[in-house]
C-alpha positions, 0 to 999 in steps of 0.5 A, spaced: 519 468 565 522 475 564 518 480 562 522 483 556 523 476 553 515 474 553 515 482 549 519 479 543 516 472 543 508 475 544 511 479 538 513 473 534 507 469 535 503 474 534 507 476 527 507 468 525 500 466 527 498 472 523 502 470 516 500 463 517 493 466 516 494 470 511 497 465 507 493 459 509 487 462 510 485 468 507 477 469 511 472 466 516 465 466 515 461 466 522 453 465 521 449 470 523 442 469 523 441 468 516 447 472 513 455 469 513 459 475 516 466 474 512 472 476 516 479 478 514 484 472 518 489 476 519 486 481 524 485 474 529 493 475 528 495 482 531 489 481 536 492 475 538 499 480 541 494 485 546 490 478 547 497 476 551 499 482 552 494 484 557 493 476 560 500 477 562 499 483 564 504 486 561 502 493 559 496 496 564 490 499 562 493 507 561 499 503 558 495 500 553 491 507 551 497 510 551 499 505 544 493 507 541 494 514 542 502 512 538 508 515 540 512 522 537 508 525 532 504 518 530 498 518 531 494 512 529 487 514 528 489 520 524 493 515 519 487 510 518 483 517 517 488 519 511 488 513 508 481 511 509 479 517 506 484 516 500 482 509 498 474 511 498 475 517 494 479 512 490 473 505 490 469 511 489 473 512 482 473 505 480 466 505 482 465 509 476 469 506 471 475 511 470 480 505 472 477 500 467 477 506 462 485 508 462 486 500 462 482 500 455 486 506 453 493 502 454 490 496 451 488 501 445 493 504 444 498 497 444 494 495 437 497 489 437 503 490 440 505 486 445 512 490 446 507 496 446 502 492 451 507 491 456 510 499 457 504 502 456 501 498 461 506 499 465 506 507 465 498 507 466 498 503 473 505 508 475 501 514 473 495 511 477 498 508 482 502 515 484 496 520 485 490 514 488 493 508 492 497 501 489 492 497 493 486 499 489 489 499 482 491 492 483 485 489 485 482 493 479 488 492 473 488 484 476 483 482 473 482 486 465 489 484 464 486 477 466 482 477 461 485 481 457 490 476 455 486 470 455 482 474 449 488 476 445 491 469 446 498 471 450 500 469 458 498 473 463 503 471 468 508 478 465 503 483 465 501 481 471 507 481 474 509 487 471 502 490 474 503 489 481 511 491 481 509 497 478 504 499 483 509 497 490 514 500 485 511 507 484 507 507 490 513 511 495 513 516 490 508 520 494 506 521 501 499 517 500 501 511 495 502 507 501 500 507 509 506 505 511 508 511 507 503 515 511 505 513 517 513 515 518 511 521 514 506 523 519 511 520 525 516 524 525 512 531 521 515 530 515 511 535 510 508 532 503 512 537 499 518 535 503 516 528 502 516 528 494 521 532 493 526 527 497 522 521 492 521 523 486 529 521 483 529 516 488 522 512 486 523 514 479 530 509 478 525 504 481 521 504 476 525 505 470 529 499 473 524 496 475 520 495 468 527 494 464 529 489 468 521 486 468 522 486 460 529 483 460 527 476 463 520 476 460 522 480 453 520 472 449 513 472 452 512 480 451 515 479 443 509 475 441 503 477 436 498 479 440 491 476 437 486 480 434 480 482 439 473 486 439 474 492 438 476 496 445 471 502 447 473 505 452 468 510 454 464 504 454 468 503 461 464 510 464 457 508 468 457 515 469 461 521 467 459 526 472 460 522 478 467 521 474 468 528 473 466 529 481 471 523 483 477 526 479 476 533 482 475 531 489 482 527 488 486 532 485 483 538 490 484 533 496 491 532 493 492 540 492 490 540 499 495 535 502 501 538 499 499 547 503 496 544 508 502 545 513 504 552 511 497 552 515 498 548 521 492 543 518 494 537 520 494 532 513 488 527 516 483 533 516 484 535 509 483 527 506 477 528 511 473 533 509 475 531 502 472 525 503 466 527 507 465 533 502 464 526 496 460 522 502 455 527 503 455 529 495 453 521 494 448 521 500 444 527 497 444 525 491 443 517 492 436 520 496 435 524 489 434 517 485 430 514 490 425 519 491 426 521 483 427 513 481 424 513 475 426 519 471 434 517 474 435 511 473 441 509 470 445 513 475 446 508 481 453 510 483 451 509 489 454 510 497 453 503 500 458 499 493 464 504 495 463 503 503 462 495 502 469 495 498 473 498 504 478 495 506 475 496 514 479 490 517 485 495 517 482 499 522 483 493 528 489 490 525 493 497 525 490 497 532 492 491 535 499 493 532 500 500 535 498 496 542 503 490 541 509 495 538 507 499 545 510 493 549 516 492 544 518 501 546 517 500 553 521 494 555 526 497 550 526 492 545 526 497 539 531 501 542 536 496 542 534 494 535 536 501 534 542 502 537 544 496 534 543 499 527 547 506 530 553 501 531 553 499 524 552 505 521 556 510 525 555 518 523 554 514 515 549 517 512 550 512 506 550 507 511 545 509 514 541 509 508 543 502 505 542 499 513 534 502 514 533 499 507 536 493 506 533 492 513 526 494 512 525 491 506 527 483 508 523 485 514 516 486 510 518 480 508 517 476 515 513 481 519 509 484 512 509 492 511 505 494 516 507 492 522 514 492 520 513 500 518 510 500 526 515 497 529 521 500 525 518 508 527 521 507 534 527 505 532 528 509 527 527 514 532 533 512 536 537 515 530 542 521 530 538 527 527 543 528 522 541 521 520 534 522 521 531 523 515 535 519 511 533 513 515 526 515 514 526 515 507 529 508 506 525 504 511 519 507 506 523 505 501 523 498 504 516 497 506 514 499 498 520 495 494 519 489 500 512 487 497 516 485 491 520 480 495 514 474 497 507 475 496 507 477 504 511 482 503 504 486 504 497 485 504 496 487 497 500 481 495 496 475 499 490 479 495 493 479 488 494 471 489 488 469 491 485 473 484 490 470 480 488 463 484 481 464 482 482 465 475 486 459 474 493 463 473 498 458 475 504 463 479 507 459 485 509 462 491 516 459 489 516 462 482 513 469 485 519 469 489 524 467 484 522 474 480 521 477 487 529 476 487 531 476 480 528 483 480 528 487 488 535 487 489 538 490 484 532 495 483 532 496 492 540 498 491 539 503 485 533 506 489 538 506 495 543 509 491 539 515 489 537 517 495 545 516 498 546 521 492 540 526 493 544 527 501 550 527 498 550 532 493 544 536 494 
C-alpha cells in the first residue's frame, strides 16, 4: 500500500475509533490491586495512530520526536503546560466555592424571573468562561442549574443549553479560553494582546447573536414563573475566603502576566507556570500547616490533592498522540495538499480566506473533534499566503470554539456535559442537541466570520 494512503487511512481510523469511544464508552475501570484505575477511552483513539504509525514503520524513531517536539513555533509541551497550569488555578477556584458563589448571585438576582434568569445566567457563564476556561465553568455551572430549576419547577434543557453554548461562544475571546486557542496562538507567535484585539468584536457578535437567538426559540420556556425557592445565600458557597481572595489574584496577575510577556521575550507557558507553581507551593505549605496545626485549623481544608485530582490529565497522551499522527500527515504532504486546495479556493481573498478556514474548521470539529482538527489544520494554515495568514488563523479558532455548538463531539466538553446530564436524568437527545446545534451556529459562525472580514477590511 502507498505510503501516503496508509497516512490518511491510519489518521481516519484513529479519528473514528477515538469518537466511537468518546460516544459509546466514556471510560474504562482497569483493577489494580484493590483500586479501580478509571481511564479516559479516548486516549486509546489517538494512541491507536502512533501504534500503526510505528508498526508500519511509517515514521523512524527521530521522526516520531521530531512530532513531539511540533512544528514552527508550536511547541506541545509548552501548550499542555499553559493550559494545564490555567485549569488548576481554575479547579483551584471552583474548589473554593467562587463559581457556586456567582451562580448564586445570578440565580439571586432573577428574583423570580425567568426572563431575568436566563440572561443574567448567560452573562455570568460569558464573563467567567472569558477570564477561566469554558471546560471548568461547564462542569461547574451544569450541575446547579440542574438543580436549580428542578427546585424552582421550570426546564432545565434552555438554561442548560444557554450555559454550555455560552461558554463554547465566549471561549475564543481570549488567548486562554480554550486549548486549541492556545494552540494556533502559539504556532504562529501570535501575542495576547494582538490575539484579543482581533477578537474582541468578533466574539462579542457571537454572544450577543448567540443568546438572542437561544432566547428566541426558547422564549415560551423562558417566559414561565419560576417557583418560589429557599432563600439564595451566596456567600454560603465560599469554603474559604482566603483561599478565594489567593485564587483570584493568582488568575488575575497571571492574566496580567500573559498580556506583557512578549514585550519581554517570555514565552507565555513560563508565566502560566510559575503562576500556577507559586498557587502549588502556597498550598503545599499551607496544607502541611493543617496537618501539623490540625486541631486549631480545621475548617480550612482546601487542600493540593482535590485540585490535582480533577485535572483533566488524559489530555496530556492524547495531545501527544496527535502531534505524532499529524507529523505523519506533514511529512507526506497530506496537509500540504489540503492547503493548496483551500488556497485555490480562496485566491488572494481575504474574505474568502476567512469564510473557507472557518466554515471549514468548524464542520471538521464536528468529525475530528476541536483538538485534533486544531492540530491538524496548523500545518495547513501554515500553507497560506502571508498576507492571508492571520485571517486564516483567527477563523479556524473560530471554528474550533463555535464547532462544539454543532454536535456533542464537536469538543470534549460536549461528551462531558452529556454524560452529566445523563446522570441527572435530563432527557436531551443527540438528535435534539444537533437540531439546536443547527438552528443556532450558523448563523452565529457567519455573524462571527463576518465581523472578523470587516475587522480586515476596514481597520
Amino acid at each position: 500500500m502507498d505510503a501516503k494512503l496508509a497516512v490518511e487511512l491510519i489518521f481516519l481510523a484513529s479519528s473514528l475509533v477515538t469518537i466511537y469511544l468518546i460516544l459509546r464508552r466514556r471510560y474504562l475501570y482497569i483493577r489494580l490491586g484493590l483500586r479501580n484505575i478509571k481511564i479516559d477511552t479516548y486516549i486509546l483513539g489517538a494512541l491507536l495512530g502512533p501504534i500503526l504509525i510505528i508498526i508500519f514503520g511509517i515514521l523512524n524513531s527521530t521522526q516520531i520526536l521530531g512530532g513531539l517536539q511540533g512544528f514552527g513555533s508550536l511547541n506541545p509541551f509548552g501548550v499542555l503546560i499553559l493550559f494545564l497550569s490555567m485549569v488548576f488555578m481554575s479547579i483551584f477556584l471552583d474548589i473554593t466555592g467562587f463559581f457556586e458563589y456567582c451562580a448564586r448571585i445570578a440565580l439571586k438576582h432573577a428574583s423570580g424571573s425567568g426572563r431575568r434568569l436566563y440572561f443574567t445566567l448567560y452573562l455570568t457563564v460569558s464573563i467567567l468562561t472569558i477570564f477561566t476556561s469554558n471546560d471548568i465553568i461547564i462542569l461547574t455551572f451544569t450541575p446547579f442549574i440542574y438543580y436549580f430549576s428542578k427546585n424552582a419547577g421550570i426546564d432545565p434543557k434552555p438554561y442548560l443549553i444557554a450555559e454550555f453554548f455560552a461558554a463554547n461562544t465566549w471561549s475564543m475571546m481570549l488567548y486562554i479560553g480554550n486549548p486549541t486557542n492556545i494552540m494556533l496562538a502559539a504556532a504562529f507567535d501570535l501575542r495576547f494582546d494582538e490575539y484579543t484585539k482581533w477578537m474582541l468584536l468578533p466574539a462579542l457578535a457571537a454572544g450577543l447573536v448567540n443568546m438572542t437567538l437561544l432566547y428566541f426559540i426558547f422564549r415560551k420556556s423562558i417566559n414561565k414563573p419560576l417557583r418560589q425557592t429557599e432563600t439564595i445565600d451566596p456567600r454560603s458557597a465560599i469554603t474559604d475566603t482566603p483561599s478565594t481572595i489567593l485564587g483570584l489574584l493568582t488568575l488575575g496577575g497571571c492574566i496580567v502576566g500573559l498580556a506583557i510577556a512578549p514585550y519581554f521575550g517570555i514565552d507565555m507557558w513560563i508565566i502560566s507556570l510559575g503562576f500556577g507553581l507559586a498557587l502549588f507551593v502556597i498550598l503545599l505549605l499551607r496544607d502541611t500547616l493543617v496537618t501539623v496545626m490540625k486541631e486549631k485549623i480545621d475548617k480550612r481544608r482546601v487542600l493540593v490533592k482535590p485540585t490535582l485530582r480533577k485535572m483533566p490529565l488524559s489530555i496530556i497522551p492524547f495531545v501527544l498522540s496527535l502531534f505524532i499522527t499529524v507529523e505523519a500527515l506533514r511529512l507526506y504532504g497530506i496537509t500540504k495538499d489540503v492547503g493548496i486546495f483551500f488556497n485555490s479556493i480562496c485566491g488572494a481573498s481575504t474574505t474568502a480566506t476567512i469564510f473557507v478556514y472557518g466554515v471549514s474548521s468548524t464542520f471538521a470539529a464536528n468529525i475530528l473533534n476541536n483538538i485534533p482538527m486544531t492540530v491538524a489544520y496548523v500545518p495547513i494554515v501554515g500553507a497560506v499566503s502571508h498576507a492571508n495568514l492571520l485571517p486564516a488563523i483567527l477563523a479556524t479558532t473560530i471554528g474550533s470554539n463555535l464547532g462544539a455548538n454543532i454536535t456533542p463531539i464537536g469538543a470534549l466538553a460536549g461528551i462531558m456535559w452529556m454524560s452529566i446530564l445523563r446522570d441527572k436524568d435530563v432527557k436531551l437527545t443527540f438528535k435534539e442537541f444537533v437540531k439546536y446545534g443547527l438552528l443556532v451556529t450558523p448563523v452565529t459562525l457567519i455573524a462571527c466570520l463576518g465581523v472578523l472580514a470587516a475587522e480586515f477590511m476596514f481597520l
